[in-house]
N, C-alpha and C positions, 0 to 999 in steps of 0.2 A: 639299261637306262636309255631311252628312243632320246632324240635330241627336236624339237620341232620348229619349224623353221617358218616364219610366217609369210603369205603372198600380200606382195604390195603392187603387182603386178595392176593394168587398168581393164584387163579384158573380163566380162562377166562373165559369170563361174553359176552353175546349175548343178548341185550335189543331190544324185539320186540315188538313194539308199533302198537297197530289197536286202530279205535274207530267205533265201529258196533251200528247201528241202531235197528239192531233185540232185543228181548229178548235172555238175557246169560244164558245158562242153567247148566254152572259148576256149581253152586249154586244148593240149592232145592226149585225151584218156581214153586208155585201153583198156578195155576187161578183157581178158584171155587165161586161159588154165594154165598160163606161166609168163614167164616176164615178157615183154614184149622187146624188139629190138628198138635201143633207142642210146643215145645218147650220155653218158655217166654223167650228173654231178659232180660238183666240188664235193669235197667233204663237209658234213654241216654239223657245226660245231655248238650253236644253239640246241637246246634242251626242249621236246616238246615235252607235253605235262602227258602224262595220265587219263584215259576217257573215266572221267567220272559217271556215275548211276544216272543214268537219264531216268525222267519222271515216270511214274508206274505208279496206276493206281491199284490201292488193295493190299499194297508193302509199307513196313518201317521203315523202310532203306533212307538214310538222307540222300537225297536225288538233287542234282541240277539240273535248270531248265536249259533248252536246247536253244531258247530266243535271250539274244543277248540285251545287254545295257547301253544308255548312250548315256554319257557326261559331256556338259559343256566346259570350258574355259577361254577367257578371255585375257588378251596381254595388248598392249599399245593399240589399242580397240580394233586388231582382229580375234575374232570369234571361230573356235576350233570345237569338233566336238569327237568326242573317243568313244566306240564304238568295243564292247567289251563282250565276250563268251566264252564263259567259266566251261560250259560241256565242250566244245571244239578248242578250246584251250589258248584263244590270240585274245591281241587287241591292235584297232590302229585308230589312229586319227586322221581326220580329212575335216577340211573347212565348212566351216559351219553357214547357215544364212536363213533369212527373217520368214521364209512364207510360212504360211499357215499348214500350207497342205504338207503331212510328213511325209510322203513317198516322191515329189517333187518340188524341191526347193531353188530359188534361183535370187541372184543379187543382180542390180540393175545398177552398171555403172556409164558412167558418162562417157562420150568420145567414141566407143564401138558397138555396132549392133550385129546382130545374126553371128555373133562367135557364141561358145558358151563350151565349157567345162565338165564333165562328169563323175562321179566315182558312186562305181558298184561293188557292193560288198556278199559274199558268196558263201556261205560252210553248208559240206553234207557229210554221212558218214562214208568213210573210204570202204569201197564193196570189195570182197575175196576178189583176190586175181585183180583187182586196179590195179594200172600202175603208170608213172607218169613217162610220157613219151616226149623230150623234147628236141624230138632231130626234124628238119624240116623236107618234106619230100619236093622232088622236079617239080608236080602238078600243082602243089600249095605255091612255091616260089612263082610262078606264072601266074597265079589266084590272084591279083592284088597284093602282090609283093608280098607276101606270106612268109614272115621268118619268127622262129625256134632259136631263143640262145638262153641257155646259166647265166645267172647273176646271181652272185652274191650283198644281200643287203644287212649287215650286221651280224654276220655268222649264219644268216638261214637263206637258206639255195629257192629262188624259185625259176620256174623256167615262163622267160618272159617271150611273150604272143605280139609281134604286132603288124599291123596290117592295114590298109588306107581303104574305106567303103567311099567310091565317087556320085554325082548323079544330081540332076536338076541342078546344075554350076556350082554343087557344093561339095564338100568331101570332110572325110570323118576321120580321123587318126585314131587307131586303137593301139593301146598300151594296156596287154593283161598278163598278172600275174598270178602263180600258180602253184602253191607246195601242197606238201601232205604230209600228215604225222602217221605214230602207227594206225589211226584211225578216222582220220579226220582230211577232208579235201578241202581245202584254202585259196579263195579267190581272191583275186583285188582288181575289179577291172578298172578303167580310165579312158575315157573319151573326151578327143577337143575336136568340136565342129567353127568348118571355117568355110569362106564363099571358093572355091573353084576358078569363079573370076572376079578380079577384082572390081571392078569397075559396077559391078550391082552388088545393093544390099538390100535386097528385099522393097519395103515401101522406098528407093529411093533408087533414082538413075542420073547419074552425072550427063547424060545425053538430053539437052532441055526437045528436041523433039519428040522424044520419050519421054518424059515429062507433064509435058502439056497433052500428049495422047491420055496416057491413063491418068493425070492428077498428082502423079508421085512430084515430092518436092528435091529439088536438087541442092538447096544448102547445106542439109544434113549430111551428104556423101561425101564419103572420103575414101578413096585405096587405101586398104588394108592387105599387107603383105604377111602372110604365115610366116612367124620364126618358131622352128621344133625348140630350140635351144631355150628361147625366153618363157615361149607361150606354152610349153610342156613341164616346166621347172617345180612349179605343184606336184607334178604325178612323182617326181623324186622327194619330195620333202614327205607326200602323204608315208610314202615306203620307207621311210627313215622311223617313221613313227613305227612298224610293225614288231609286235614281240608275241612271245608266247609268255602264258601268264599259267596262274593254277588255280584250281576253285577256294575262294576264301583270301587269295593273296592280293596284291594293289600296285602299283606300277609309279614310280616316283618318274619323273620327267624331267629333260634338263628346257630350262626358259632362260631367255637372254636378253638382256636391256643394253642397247648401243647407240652410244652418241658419238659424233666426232663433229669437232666446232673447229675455229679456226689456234683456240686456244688449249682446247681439251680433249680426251679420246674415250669414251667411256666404253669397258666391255665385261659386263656382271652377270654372271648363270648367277640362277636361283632354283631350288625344286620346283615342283608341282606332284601332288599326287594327282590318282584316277584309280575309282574303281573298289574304293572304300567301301564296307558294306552302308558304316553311317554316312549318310551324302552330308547332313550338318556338322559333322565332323570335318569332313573333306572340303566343302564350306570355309569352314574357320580356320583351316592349313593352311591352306591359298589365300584366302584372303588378309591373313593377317602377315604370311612373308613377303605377300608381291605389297601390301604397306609399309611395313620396313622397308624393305629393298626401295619403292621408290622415294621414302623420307629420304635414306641413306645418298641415293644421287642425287637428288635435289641439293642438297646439304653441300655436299662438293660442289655441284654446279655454280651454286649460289657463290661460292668464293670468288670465283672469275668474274662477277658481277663490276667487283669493285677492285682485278688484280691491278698491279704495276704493269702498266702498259711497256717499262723499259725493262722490262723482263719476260713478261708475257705474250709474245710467243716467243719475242728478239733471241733469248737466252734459255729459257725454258720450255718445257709443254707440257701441263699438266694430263695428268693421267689416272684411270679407277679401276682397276681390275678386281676382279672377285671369280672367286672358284668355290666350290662345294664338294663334301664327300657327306654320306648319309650309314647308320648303320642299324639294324632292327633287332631288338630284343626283345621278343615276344609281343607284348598290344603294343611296343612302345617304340618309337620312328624317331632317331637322334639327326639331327642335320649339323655340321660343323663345317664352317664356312673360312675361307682365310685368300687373303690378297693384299695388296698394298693401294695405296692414293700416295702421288706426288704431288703437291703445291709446294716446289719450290725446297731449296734446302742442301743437304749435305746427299741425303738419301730419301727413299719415298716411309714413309710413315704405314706402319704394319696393320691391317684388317681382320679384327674376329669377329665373328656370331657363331654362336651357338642354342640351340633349341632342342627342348625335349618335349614329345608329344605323345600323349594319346588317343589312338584311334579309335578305342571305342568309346570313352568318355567325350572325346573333343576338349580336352583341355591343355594345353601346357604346362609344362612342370618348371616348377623351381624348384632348386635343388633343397630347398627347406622341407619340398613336399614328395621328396623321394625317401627322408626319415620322418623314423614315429616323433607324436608329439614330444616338446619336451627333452630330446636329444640334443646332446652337446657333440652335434656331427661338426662342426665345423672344427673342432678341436680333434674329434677323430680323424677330418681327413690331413688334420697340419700335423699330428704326431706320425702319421704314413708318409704324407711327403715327406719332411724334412731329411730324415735320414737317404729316403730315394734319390733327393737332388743332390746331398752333400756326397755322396757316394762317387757320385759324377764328374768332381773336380772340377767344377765351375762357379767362377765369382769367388766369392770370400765366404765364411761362416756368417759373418753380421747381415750380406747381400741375402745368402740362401734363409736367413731365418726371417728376416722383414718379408720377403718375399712370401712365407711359406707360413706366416704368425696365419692364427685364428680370425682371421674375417673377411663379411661379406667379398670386398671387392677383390679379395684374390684368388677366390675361388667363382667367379663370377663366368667362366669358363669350363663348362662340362659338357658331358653327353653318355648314355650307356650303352654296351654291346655284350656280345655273350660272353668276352674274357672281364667285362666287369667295369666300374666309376671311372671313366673316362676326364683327367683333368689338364687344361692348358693353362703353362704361365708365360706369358709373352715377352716378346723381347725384353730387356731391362728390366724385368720381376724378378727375377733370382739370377742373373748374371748379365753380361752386357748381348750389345746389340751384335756384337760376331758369336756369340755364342748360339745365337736363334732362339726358338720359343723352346720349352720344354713342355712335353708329356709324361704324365705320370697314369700309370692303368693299376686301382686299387680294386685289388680281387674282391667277389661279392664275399666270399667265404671270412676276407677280413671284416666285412660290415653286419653280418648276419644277425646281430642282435638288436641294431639299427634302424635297421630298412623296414620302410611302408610299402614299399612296391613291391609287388609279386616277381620273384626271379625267375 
C-alpha cells in the first residue's frame, strides 16, 4: 500500500512521460557472460510478479500488453496520475498537469520562471547476462559528480544515479532510479532544472542597463536560490508511490485529509484504489469514499463553528483521527475504518465505517445483499454472535443480548475476508467503554445456505 503525498510546493513542474522499449542506460548496465563487479544490494523483501505472455499474434494464449495504463486521481485539488504495467509488473504515480500534449505536460505557476520539474518513466525486458551495477567508478565521480548509492524505498532496492548537467547559466539535477525483477528493467528518472546564476531568468535581467539594451523587463525578476531539500521533495513522494502489482490485480492507496486550526487538528487516511480493470467502477470507489470522508470532517469542523470559546482551545483541542485497514475476498474489496474525534468531554468518542464493494459490478453491498432473498440473516448472524460474545465474559447477559438482538443497527458494521462475515460491535454495544469494540468473524461454512455472494 504506496502512501501519496501531495506537492504544494510553488515551483512549476513539467511531467514528461515516455515508455521505451530499448535498454535505459541512465543507470549502470552491464551485459557480460557473468555477473559484473559491483556493489551488493540490501536485501529486497518486495515481491516482483511473474512476466506474464506478451502479445503474440496467431495464439490463444491470454496475453498482456507491454504499454501500460494511466489513471488519474484527484484529492484537495492536486491532480496525480498512476501510471500501471501488468507485463513489466510496477506501478507509480507522479503528478499529474492540464496540457494537451501527452508526451509534454507542464503547470504554470505564479512567482518563478525557467525552473521546471520532470519524471521519466522506463521498462524493458532484462537481456541474459544484464545485470545491475551500482558501484561508482574514479572517472564517473570527476564526470559531474557522478554518484551510485542502494536505497531502499518500501522493501524494493533501487540503485539511485545522480548527477548535475551545467551549461548556458543553467543546470540540471538528475535523480535516476533503477531495479529489475527476474525479467524486467525498471526506470524512474527525475529532473529539476534551475538558473546557474541567479541573477537572469531568461526574458528578464535585474540589471536595468540590460534591460533597456534587449527590452527584457525587470519587475518580474527575482533571485531564485536552488534548495535540493524543498525543491526535490516530489522526486521522493513520486518513489513512495512505486510498487509491484500483478496482471488483473489493483493497488488500494493510502490518501490523507489534514487540517490543523487554532482549535482542531484533523488527520484522516482514506483508500483510493488504481488500476481496476472497470475504470466506472474505480470511479464510484473514489468517489463516493473521498464524499464521505469529506461530509465526515466537515461535520466535525462544523462544531468548532459555534464551540465554547472557555474551553476551546483554553482547556481543550479538538481533534479527528481515522485509520483504515482493507481486506479482499475474491471480486470483493472490504475497507474497515476506525479512529476517534474529541469535542470535549470525559474521553474522545469512537469512529467506524465500514464498506463492502464490488469491483466488477461497481456496487456496494449491504449486508442485506450479501444474502438470498427472503433470509432471516439477521437472526442468523445474532444466534452466532451471541453465544461468541457471552463466552467472553464481558458486560452482563441482558448488555450482551440487546447488543447482539436481531437488528439492522447492530449489525450495521461488517466487512468480508477469506476466514469469513467479518462483524463489529463498538464500544458500549455489548459491554462498556473499557471493554473496547468487539469482533466477531462468522465462518462462510456457518452461512452456506444463506449467502448470495459467490465465496
Amino acid at each position: 500500500m504506496a502512501k501519496k503525498i501531495f506537492v504544494t510546493g510553488a515551483i512549476g513542474a513539467i511531467v514528461l512521460f515516455a515508455l521505451a522499449a530499448g535498454i535505459y542506460y541512465f543507470g549502470g548496465i552491464n551485459q557480460t557472460a557473468g555477473p559484473a563487479a559491483q556493489t551488493k544490494p540490501p536485501e529486497q523483501t518486495a515481491q516482483p510478479t511473474e512476466q506474464p505472455a506478451a502479445s503474440t499474434a496467431g495464439t490463444s494464449t491470454t496475453t498482456v500488453s507491454t504499454v501500460g495504463t494511466v489513471a488519474s486521481s484527484t484529492q484537495d485539488g492536486q491532480t496525480w496520475q498512476t501510471y500501471r504495467n501488468d507485463y513489466y509488473g510496477f506501478a507509480v504515480s507522479y503528478p499529474a498537469t492540464d496540457s494537451a500534449d501527452p508526451s509534454v505536460k507542464e503547470i504554470s505557476l505564479p512567482d518563478i520562471r525557467q525552473e521546471y520539474r520532470f519524471v521519466k518513466i522506463q521498462a524493458s525486458d532484462l537481456m541474459p547476462g544484464q545485470t545491475l551495477d551500482c558501484s561508482t567508478t574514479t572517472a564517473e565521480a570527476g564526470n559531474q559528480g557522478i554518484k551510485y548509492s542502494w536505497v531502499k524505498v518500501h522493501d524494493v532496492n533501487f540503485c539511485l544515479k545522480t548527477f548535475t548537467d551545467a551549461g548556458m547559466m543553467q543546470r540540471d539535477g538528475n535523480y535516476i532510479y533503477t531495479t529489475t525483477t527476474t525479467h524486467s528493467l525498471i526506470t524512474v528518472s527525475m529532473r529539476i532544472h534551475y538558473l546557474g546564476d541567479p541573477s537572469v531568468e531568461g526574458d528578464c535581467h535585474e540589471d536595468p542597463a540590460v534591460a533597456a539594451k534587449t527590452g527584457w523587463k525587470t519587475a518580474a525578476c527575482r533571485k531564485y536560490v536552488f534548495n535540493e531539500k524543498t525543491d526535490t521533495a516530489v522526486f521522493a513522494d513520486v518513489m513512495k508511490t512505486f510498487s509491484f502489482v500483478t496482471p488483473g490485480s489493483y493497488d488500494v492507496m493510502t490518501q490523507n485529509i489534514q487540517q490543523k486550526t487554532k482549535l482542531y487538528d484533523v488527520d484522516a487516511d482514506y483508500p483510493e484504489v488504481a488500476g481496476l480493470d472497470n475504470p466506472t467502477a474505480q470511479d464510484t470507489f473514489n468517489q463516493t469514499i473521498q464524499l464521505d470522508m469529506a461530509s465526515s470532517v466537515k461535520v466535525f469542523a462544523d462544531y468548532f463553528k459555534t464551540a465554547d470559546p472557555k474551553l476551546f482551545p483554553k482547556i481543550w483541542r479538538g481533534d479527528y483521527t481515522l485509520r483504515f485497514a482493507t481486506s479482499q475476498h475474491g471480486k470483493y474489496l472490504s475497507v474497515h475504518m476506525n479512529g476517534d474525534e474529541f469535542t470535549g468531554g470525559a474521553h474522545p468518542a469512537q469512529i467506524y465505517k465500514t464498506f463492502v464493494f464490488d469491483t466488477q459490478s461497481g456496487q456496494f453491498l449491504t449486508l442485506k445483499d450479501i444474502f438470498k432473498p427472503d433470509t432471516a440473516y439477521l437472526k442468523i448472524l445474532s444466534d452466532y454472535a451471541l453465544p461468541e460474545i457471552t463466552k467472553r465474559n464481558i458486560g452482563d447477559r441482558d448488555w450482551n443480548q440487546t447488543g447482539t438482538a436481531p437488528t439492522a443497527q447492530n449489525y450495521q458494521y461488517f466487512w468480508l475476508a477469506d476466514d469469513g462475515l467479518h462483524l463489529l460491535f463498538p464500544n458500549y454495544q455489548v459491554a462498556s467503554y473499557a471493554e473496547g469494540p468487539q469482533e466477531v468473524v462468522v465462518p462462510y461454512s456457518a452461512l452456506d445456505d444463506s449467502l448470495a455472494i459467490s465465496r
